[in-house]
N, CA and C atoms as a LAMMPS dump frame, in Angstrom:
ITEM: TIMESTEP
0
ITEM: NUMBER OF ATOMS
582
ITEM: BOX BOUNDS ff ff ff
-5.0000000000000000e+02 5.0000000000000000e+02
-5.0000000000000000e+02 5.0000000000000000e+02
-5.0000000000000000e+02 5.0000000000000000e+02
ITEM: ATOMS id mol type element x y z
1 1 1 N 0.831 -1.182 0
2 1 2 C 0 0 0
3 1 3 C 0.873 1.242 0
4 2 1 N 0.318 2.412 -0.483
5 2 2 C 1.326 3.672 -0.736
6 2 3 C -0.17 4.372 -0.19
7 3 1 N -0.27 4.453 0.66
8 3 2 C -0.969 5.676 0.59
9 3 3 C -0.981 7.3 1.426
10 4 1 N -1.536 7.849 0.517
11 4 2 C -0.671 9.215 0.082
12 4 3 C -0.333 9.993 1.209
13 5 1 N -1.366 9.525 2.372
14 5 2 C -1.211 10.239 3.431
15 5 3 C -0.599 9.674 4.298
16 6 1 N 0.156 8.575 4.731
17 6 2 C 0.851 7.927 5.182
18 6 3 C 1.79 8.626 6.01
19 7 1 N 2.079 8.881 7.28
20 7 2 C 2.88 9.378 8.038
21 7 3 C 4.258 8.486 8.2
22 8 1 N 4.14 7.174 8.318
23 8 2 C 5.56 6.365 7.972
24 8 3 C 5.729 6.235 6.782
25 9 1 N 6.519 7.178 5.658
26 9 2 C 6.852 6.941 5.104
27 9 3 C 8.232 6.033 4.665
28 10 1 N 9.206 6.53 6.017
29 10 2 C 10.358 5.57 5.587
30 10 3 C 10.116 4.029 6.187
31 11 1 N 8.982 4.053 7.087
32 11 2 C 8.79 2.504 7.147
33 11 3 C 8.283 1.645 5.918
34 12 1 N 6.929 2.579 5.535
35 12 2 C 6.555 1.707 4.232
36 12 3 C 7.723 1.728 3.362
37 13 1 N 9 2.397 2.798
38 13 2 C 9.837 2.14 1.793
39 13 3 C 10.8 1.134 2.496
40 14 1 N 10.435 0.784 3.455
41 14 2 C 11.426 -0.012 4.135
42 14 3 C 12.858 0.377 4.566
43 15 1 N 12.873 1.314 5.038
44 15 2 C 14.024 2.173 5.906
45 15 3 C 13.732 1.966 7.405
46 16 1 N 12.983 1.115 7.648
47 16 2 C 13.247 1.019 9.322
48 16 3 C 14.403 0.683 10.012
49 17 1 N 14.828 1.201 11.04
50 17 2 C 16.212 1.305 11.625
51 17 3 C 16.128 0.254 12.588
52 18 1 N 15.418 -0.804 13.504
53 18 2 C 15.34 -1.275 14.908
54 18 3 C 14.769 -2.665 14.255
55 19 1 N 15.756 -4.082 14.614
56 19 2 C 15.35 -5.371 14.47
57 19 3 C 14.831 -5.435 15.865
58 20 1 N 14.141 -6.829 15.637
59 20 2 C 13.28 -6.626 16.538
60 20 3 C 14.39 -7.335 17.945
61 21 1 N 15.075 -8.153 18.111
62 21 2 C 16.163 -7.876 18.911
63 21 3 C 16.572 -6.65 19.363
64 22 1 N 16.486 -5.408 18.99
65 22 2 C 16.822 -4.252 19.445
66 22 3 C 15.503 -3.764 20.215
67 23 1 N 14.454 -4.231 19.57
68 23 2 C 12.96 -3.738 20.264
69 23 3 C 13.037 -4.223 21.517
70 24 1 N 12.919 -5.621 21.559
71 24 2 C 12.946 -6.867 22.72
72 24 3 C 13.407 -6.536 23.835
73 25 1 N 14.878 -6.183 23.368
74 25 2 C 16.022 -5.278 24.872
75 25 3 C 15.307 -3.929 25.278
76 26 1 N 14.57 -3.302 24.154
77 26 2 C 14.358 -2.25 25.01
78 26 3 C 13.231 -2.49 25.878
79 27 1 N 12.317 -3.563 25.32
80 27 2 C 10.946 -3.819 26.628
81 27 3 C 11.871 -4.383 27.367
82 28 1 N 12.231 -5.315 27.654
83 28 2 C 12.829 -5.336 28.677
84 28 3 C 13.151 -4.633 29.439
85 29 1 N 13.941 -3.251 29.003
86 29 2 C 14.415 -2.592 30.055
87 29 3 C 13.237 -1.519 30.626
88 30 1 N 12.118 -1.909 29.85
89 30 2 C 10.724 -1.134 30.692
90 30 3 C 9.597 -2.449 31.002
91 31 1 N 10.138 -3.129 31.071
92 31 2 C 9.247 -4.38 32.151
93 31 3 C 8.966 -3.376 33.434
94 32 1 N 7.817 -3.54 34.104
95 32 2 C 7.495 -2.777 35.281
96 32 3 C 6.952 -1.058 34.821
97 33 1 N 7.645 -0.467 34.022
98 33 2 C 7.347 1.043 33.507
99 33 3 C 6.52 1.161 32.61
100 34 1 N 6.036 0.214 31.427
101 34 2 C 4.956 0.206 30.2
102 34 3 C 4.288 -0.772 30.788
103 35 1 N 2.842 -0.617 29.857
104 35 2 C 1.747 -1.343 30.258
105 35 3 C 1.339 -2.199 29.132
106 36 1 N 1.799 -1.271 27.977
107 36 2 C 1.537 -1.946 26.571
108 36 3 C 2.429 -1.17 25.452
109 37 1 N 2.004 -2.121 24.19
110 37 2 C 2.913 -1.782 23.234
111 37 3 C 2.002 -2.032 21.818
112 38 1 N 2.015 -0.802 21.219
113 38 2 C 1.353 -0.818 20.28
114 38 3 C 2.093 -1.089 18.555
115 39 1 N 1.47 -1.956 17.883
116 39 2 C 2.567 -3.169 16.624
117 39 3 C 1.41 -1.773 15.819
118 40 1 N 2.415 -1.364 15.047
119 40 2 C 1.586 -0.429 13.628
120 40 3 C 2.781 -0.812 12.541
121 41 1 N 2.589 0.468 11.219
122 41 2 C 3.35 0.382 10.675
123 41 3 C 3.482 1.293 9.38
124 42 1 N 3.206 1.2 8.128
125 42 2 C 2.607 0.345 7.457
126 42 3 C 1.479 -0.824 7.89
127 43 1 N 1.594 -1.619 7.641
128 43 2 C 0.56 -2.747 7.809
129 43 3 C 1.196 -3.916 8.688
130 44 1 N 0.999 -3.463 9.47
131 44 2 C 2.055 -4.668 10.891
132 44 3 C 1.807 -6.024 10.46
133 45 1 N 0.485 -6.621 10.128
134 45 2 C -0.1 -8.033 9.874
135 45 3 C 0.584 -8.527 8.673
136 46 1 N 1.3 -7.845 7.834
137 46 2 C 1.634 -8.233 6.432
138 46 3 C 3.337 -8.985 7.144
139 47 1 N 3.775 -8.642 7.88
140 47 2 C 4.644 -9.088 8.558
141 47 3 C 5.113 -10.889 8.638
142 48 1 N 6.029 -11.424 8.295
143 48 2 C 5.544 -13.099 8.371
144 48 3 C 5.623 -13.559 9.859
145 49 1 N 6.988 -12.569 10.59
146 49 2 C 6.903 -13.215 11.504
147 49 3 C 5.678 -12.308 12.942
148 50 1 N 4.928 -12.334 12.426
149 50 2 C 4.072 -11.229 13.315
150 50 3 C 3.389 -12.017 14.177
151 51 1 N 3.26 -13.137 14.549
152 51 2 C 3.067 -14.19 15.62
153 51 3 C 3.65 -14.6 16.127
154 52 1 N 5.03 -14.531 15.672
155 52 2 C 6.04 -15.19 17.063
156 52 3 C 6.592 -13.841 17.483
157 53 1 N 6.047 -12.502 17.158
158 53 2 C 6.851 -11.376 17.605
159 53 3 C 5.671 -10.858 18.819
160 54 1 N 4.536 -11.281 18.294
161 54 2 C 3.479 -11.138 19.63
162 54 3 C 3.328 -11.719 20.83
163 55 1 N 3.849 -12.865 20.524
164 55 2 C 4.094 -14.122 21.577
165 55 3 C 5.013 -13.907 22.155
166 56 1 N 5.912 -12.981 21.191
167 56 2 C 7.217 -13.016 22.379
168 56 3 C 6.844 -11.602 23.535
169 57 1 N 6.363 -10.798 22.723
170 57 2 C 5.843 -9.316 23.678
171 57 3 C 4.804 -9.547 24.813
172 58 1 N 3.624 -10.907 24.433
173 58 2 C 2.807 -11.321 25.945
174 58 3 C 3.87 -11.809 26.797
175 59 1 N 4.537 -12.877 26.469
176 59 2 C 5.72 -13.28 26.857
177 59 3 C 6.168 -12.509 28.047
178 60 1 N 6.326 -11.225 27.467
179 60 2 C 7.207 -10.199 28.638
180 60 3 C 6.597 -9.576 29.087
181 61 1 N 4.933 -9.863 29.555
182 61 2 C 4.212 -9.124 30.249
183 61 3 C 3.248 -8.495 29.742
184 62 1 N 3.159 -7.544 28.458
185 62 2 C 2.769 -6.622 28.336
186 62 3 C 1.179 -6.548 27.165
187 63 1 N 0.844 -5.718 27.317
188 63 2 C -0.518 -5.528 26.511
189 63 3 C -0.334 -5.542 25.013
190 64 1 N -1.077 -5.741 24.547
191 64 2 C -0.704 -5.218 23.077
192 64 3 C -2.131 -4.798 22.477
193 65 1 N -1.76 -3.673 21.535
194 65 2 C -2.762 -3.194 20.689
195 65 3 C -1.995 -3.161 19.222
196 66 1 N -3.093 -3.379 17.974
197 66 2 C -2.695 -3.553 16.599
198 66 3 C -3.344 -2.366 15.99
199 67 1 N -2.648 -1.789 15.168
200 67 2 C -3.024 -1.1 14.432
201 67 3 C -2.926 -1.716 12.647
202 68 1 N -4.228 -2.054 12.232
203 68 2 C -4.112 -2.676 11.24
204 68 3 C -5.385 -1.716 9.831
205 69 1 N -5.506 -1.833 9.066
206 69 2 C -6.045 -1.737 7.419
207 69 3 C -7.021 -3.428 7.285
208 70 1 N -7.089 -4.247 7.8
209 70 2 C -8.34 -5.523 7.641
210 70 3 C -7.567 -6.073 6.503
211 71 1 N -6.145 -5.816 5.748
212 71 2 C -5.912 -6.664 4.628
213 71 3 C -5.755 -8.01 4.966
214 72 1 N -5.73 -8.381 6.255
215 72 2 C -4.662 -9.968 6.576
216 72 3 C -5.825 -10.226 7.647
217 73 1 N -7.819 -10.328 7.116
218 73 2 C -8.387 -11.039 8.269
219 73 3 C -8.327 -12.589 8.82
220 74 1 N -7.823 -13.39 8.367
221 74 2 C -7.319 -14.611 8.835
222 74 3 C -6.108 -14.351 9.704
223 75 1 N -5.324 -13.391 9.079
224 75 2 C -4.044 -13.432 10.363
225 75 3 C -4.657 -12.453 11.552
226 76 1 N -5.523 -11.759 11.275
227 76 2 C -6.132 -11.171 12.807
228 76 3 C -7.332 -11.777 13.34
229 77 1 N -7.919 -12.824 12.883
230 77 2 C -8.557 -14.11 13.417
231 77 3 C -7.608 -14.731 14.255
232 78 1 N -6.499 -14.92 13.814
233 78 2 C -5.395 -16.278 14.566
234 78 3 C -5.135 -15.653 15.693
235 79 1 N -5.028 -13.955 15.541
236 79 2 C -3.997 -13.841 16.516
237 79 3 C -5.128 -13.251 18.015
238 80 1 N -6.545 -13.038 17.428
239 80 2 C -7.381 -12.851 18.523
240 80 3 C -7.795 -14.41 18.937
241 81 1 N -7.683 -15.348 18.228
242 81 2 C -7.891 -16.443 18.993
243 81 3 C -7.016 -16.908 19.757
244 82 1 N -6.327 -16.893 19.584
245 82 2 C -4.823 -17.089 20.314
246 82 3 C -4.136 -16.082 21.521
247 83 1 N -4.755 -15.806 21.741
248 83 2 C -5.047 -14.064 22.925
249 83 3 C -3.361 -13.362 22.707
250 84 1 N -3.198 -13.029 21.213
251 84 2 C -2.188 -12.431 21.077
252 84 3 C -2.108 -10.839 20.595
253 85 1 N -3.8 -10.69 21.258
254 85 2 C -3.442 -9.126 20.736
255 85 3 C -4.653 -8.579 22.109
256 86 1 N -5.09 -7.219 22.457
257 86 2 C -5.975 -7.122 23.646
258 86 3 C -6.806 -5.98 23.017
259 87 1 N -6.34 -5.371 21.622
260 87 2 C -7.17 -4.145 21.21
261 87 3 C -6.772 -4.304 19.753
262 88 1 N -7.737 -3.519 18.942
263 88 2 C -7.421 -3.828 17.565
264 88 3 C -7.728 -2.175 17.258
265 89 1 N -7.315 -1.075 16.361
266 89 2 C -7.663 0.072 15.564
267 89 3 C -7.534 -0.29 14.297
268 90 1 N -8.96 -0.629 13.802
269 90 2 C -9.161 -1.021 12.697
270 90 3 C -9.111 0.262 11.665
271 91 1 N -8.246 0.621 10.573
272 91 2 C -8.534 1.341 9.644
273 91 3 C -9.469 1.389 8.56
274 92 1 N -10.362 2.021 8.351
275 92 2 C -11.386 2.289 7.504
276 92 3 C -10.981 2.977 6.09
277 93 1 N -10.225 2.269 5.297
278 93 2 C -9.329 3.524 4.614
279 93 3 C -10.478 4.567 3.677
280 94 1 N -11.27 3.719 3.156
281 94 2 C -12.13 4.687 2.094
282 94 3 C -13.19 3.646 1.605
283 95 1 N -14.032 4.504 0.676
284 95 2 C -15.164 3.562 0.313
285 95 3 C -14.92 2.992 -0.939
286 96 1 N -15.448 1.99 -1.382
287 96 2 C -14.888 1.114 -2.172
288 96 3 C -14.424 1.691 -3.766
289 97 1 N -15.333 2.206 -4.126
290 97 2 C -14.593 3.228 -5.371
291 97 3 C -13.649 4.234 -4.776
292 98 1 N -12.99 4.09 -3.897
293 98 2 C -12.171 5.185 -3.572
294 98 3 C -10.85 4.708 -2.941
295 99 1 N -10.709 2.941 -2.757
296 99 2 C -9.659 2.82 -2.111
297 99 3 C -8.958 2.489 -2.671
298 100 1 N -8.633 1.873 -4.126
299 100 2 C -7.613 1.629 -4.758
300 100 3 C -6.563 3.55 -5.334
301 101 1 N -7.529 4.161 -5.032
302 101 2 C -6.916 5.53 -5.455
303 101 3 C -6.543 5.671 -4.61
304 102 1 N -7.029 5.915 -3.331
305 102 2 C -6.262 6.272 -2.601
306 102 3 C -5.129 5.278 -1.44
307 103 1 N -5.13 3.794 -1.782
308 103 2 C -4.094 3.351 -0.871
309 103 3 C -3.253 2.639 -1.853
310 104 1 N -3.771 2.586 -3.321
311 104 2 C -2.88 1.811 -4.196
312 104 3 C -2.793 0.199 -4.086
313 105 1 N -4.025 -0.277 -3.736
314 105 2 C -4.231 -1.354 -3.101
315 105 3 C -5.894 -1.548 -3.104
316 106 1 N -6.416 -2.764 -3.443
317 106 2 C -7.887 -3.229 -3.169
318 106 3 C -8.062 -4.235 -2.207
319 107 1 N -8.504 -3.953 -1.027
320 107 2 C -8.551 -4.509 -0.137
321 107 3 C -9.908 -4.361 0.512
322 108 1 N -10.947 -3.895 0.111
323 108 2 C -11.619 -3.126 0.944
324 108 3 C -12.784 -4.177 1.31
325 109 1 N -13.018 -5.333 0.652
326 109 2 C -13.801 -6.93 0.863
327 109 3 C -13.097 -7.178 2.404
328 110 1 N -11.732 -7.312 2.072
329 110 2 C -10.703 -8.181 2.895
330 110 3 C -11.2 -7.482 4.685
331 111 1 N -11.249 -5.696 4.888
332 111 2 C -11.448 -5.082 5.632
333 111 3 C -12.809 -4.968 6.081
334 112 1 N -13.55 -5.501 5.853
335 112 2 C -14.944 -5.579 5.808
336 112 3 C -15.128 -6.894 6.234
337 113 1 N -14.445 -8.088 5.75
338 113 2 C -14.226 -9.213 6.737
339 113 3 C -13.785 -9.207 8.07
340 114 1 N -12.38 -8.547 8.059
341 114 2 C -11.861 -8.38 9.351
342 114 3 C -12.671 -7.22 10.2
343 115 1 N -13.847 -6.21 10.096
344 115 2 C -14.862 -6.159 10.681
345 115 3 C -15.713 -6.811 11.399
346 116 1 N -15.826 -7.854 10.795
347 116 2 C -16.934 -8.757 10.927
348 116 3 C -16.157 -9.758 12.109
349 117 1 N -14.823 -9.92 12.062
350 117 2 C -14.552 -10.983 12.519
351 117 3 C -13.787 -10.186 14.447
352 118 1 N -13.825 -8.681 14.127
353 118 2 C -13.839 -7.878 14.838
354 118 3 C -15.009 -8.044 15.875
355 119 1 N -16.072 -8.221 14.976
356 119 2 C -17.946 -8.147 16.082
357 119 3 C -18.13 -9.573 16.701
358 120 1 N -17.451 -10.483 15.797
359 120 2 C -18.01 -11.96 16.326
360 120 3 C -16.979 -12.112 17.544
361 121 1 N -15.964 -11.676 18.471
362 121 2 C -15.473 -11.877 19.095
363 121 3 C -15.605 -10.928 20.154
364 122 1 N -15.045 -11.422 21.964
365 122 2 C -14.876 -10.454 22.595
366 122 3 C -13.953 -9.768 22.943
367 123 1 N -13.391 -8.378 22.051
368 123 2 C -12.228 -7.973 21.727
369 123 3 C -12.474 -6.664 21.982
370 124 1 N -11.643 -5.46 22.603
371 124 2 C -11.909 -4.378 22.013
372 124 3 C -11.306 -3.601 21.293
373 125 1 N -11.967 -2.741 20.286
374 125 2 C -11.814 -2.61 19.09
375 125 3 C -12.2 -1.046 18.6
376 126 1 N -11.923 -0.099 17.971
377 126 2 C -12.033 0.883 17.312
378 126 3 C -12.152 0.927 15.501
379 127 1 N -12.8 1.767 15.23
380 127 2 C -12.798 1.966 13.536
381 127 3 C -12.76 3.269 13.795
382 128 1 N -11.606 3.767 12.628
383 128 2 C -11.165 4.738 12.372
384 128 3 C -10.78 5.264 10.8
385 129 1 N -10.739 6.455 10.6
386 129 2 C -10.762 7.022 9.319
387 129 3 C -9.735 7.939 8.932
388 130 1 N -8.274 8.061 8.603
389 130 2 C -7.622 9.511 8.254
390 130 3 C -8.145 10.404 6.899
391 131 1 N -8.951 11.336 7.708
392 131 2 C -9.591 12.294 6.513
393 131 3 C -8.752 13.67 5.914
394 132 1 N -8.265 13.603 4.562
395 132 2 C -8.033 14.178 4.139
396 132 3 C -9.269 14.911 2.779
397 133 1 N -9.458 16.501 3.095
398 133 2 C -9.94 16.703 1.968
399 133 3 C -9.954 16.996 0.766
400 134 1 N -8.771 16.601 0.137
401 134 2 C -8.466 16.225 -1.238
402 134 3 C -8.797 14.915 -1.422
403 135 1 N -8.832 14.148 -0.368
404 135 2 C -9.279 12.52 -0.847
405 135 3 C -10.552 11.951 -0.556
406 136 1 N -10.78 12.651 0.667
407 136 2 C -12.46 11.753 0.876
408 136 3 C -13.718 13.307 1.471
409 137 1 N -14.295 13.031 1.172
410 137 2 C -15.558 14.374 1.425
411 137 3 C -16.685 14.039 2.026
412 138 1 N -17.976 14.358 2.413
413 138 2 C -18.714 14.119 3.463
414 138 3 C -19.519 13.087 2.503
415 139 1 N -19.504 13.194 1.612
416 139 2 C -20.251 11.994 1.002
417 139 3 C -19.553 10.515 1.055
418 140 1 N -18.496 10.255 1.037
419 140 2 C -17.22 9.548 1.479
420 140 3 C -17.623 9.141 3.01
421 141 1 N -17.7 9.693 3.718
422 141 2 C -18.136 9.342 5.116
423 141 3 C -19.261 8.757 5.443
424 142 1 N -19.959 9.513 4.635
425 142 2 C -21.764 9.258 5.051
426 142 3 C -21.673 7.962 4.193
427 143 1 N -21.478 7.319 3.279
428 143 2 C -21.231 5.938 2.776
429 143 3 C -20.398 5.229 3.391
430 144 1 N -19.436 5.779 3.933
431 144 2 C -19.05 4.706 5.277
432 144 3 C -19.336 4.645 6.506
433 145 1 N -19.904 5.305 7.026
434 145 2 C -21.134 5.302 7.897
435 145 3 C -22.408 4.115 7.502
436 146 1 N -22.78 4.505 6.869
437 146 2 C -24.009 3.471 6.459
438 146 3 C -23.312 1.682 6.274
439 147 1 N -21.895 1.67 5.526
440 147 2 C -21.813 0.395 5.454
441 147 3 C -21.128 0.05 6.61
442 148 1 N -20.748 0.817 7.927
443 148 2 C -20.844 0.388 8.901
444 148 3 C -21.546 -0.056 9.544
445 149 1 N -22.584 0.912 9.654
446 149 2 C -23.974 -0.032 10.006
447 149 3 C -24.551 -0.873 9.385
448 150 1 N -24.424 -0.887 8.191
449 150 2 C -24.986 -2.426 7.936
450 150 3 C -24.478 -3.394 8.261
451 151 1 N -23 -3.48 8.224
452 151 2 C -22.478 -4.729 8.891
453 151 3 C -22.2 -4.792 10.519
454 152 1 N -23.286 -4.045 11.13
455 152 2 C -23.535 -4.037 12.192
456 152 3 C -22.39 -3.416 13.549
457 153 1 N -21.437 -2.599 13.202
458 153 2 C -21.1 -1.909 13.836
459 153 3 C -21.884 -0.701 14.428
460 154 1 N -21.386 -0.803 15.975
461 154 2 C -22.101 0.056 16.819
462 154 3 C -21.381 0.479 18.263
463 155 1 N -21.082 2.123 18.002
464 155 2 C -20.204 2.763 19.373
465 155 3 C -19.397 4.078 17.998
466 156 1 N -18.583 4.061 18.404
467 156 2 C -17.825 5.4 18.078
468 156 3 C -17.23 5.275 16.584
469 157 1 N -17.307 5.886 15.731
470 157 2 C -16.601 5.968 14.726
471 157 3 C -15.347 7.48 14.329
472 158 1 N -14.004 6.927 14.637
473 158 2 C -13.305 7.843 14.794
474 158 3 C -12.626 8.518 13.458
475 159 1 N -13.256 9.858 12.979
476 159 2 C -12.479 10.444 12.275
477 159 3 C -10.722 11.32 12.762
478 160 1 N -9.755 11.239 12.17
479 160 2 C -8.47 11.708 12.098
480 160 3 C -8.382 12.899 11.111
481 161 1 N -8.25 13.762 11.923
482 161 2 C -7.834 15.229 10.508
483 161 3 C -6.844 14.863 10.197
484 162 1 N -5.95 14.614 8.883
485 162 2 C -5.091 14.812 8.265
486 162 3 C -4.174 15.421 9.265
487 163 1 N -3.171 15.356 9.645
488 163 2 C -1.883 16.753 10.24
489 163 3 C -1.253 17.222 9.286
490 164 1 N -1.553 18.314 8.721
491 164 2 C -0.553 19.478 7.787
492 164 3 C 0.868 19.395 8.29
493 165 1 N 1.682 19.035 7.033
494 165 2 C 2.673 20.263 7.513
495 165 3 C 3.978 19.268 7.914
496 166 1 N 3.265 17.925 7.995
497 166 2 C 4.121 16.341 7.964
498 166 3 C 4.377 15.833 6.456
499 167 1 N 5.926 15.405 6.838
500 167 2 C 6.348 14.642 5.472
501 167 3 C 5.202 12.973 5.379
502 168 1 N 4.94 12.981 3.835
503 168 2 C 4.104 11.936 3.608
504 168 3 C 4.937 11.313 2.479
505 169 1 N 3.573 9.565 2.386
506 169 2 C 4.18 9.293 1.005
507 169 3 C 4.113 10.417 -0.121
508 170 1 N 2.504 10.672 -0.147
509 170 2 C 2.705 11.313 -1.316
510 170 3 C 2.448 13.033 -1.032
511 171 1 N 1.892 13.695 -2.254
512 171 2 C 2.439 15.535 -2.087
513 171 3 C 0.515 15.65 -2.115
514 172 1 N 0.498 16.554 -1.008
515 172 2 C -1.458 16.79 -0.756
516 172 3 C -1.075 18.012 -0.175
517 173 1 N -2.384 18.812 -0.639
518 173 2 C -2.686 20.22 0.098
519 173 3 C -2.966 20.195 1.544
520 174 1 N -3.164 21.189 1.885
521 174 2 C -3.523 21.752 3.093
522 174 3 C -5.073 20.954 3.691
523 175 1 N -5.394 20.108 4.3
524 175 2 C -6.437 19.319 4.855
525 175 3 C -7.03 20.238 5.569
526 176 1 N -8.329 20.363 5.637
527 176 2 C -9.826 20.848 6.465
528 176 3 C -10.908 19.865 6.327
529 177 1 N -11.004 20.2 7.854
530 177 2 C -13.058 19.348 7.715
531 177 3 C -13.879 20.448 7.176
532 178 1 N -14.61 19.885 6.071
533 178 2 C -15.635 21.716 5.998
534 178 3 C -16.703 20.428 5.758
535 179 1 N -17.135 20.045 6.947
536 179 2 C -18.362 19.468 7.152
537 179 3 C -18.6 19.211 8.101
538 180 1 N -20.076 19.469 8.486
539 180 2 C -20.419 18.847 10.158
540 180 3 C -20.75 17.315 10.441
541 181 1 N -19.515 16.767 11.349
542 181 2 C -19.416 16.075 11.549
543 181 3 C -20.789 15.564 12.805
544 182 1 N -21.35 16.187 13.122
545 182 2 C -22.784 15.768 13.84
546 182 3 C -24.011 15.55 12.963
547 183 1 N -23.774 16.02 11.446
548 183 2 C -24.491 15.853 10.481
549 183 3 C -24.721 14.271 10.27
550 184 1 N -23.762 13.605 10.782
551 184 2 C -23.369 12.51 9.833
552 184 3 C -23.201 11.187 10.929
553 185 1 N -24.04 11.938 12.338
554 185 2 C -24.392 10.93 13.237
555 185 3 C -25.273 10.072 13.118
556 186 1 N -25.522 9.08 13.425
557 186 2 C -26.535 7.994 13.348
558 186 3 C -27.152 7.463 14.975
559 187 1 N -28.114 7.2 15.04
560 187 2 C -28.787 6.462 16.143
561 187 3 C -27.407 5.35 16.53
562 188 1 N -26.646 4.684 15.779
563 188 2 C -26.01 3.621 15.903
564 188 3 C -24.524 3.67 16.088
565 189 1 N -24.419 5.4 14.977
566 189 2 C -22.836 5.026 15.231
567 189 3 C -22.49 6.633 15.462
568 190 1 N -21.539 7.016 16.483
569 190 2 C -21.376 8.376 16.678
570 190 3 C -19.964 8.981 15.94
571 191 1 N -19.993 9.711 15.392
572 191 2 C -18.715 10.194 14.766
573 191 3 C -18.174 11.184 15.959
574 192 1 N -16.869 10.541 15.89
575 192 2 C -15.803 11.318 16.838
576 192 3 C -14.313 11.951 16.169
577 193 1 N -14.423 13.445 15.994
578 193 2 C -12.91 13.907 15.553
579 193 3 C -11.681 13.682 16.861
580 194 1 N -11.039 12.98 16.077
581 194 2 C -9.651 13.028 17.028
582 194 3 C -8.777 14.093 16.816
């Protein structure tokens, strides 16, 4: 995935600096001081070894939360059955005519599974949105709103303003909400700006 608004950019090109041996030593040396540790990325689940790197982090105590895109719902089936994760922030990237433009990637079936497989369990869990307005607009929302609720999500739906002014993958204007976000509440699902 490339997408445009992407705040790790040198992770997605694969410039990350820290094996996970270097990670490991440092929980360690905050065993007792952290409570948890949150796996993002890019797309943390696309990872091969992303089950024995979770196992090793319960291992040492600690919580974990995923920050994932729904591309890999079988690998976030395994790893909530397997009590290797305690929170999930599910990304909502866009609505279906809109996500291959904007993440360079069609996934948006795959994320809509891992929804689903989000509700059938007792996990807790967030859906979330980074809104930029060059890429998605209130009509964009209000269609993902609705196919949230149809597939039966219900509690908070978190919009993200864009942050100006950060290096990205790609080159975007200046981001604003110029819509009311209480417009676009539902009996079922509440929109929340972060």
């Amino acid at each position: 995935m490339r997408c445009s608004y992407c705040y790790n950019p040198e992770i997605v090109l694969g410039k990350g600096r820290y094996t996970f041996n270097d990670v490991r030593k440092f929980l360690l040396s905050r065993q007792g001081l952290l409570d948890a540790v949150v796996i993002s990325g890019g797309e943390c689940l696309l990872s091969d070894g992303i089950k024995d790197i979770l196992a090793e982090i319960k291992s040492l105590g600690f919580l974990i939360k995923i920050d994932t895109n729904g591309s890999r719902p079988d690998v976030l089936k395994h790893l909530i059955e397997n009590q290797l994760v305690d929170y999930v922030a599910l990304d909502f990237k866009a609505t279906q005519s809109k996500i291959f433009w904007i993440t360079k990637a069609d996934f948006y079936s795959e994320c809509l599974k891992s929804l689903k497989i989000l509700l059938s369990f007792d996990i807790a869990f967030e859906v979330r949105t980074t809104y930029h307005s060059d890429l998605l607009n209130a009509d964009d929302i209000r269609e993902m709103v609705t196919i949230l609720d149809l597939n039966g999500f219900r509690g908070n739906y978190y919009i993200q303003p864009f942050r100006n002014g950060v290096e990205t993958i790609g080159i975007l204007g200046r981001s604003k909400i110029n819509f009311s976000l209480v417009d676009l509440t539902t009996e079922q699902l509440k929109i929340v700006l972060r």
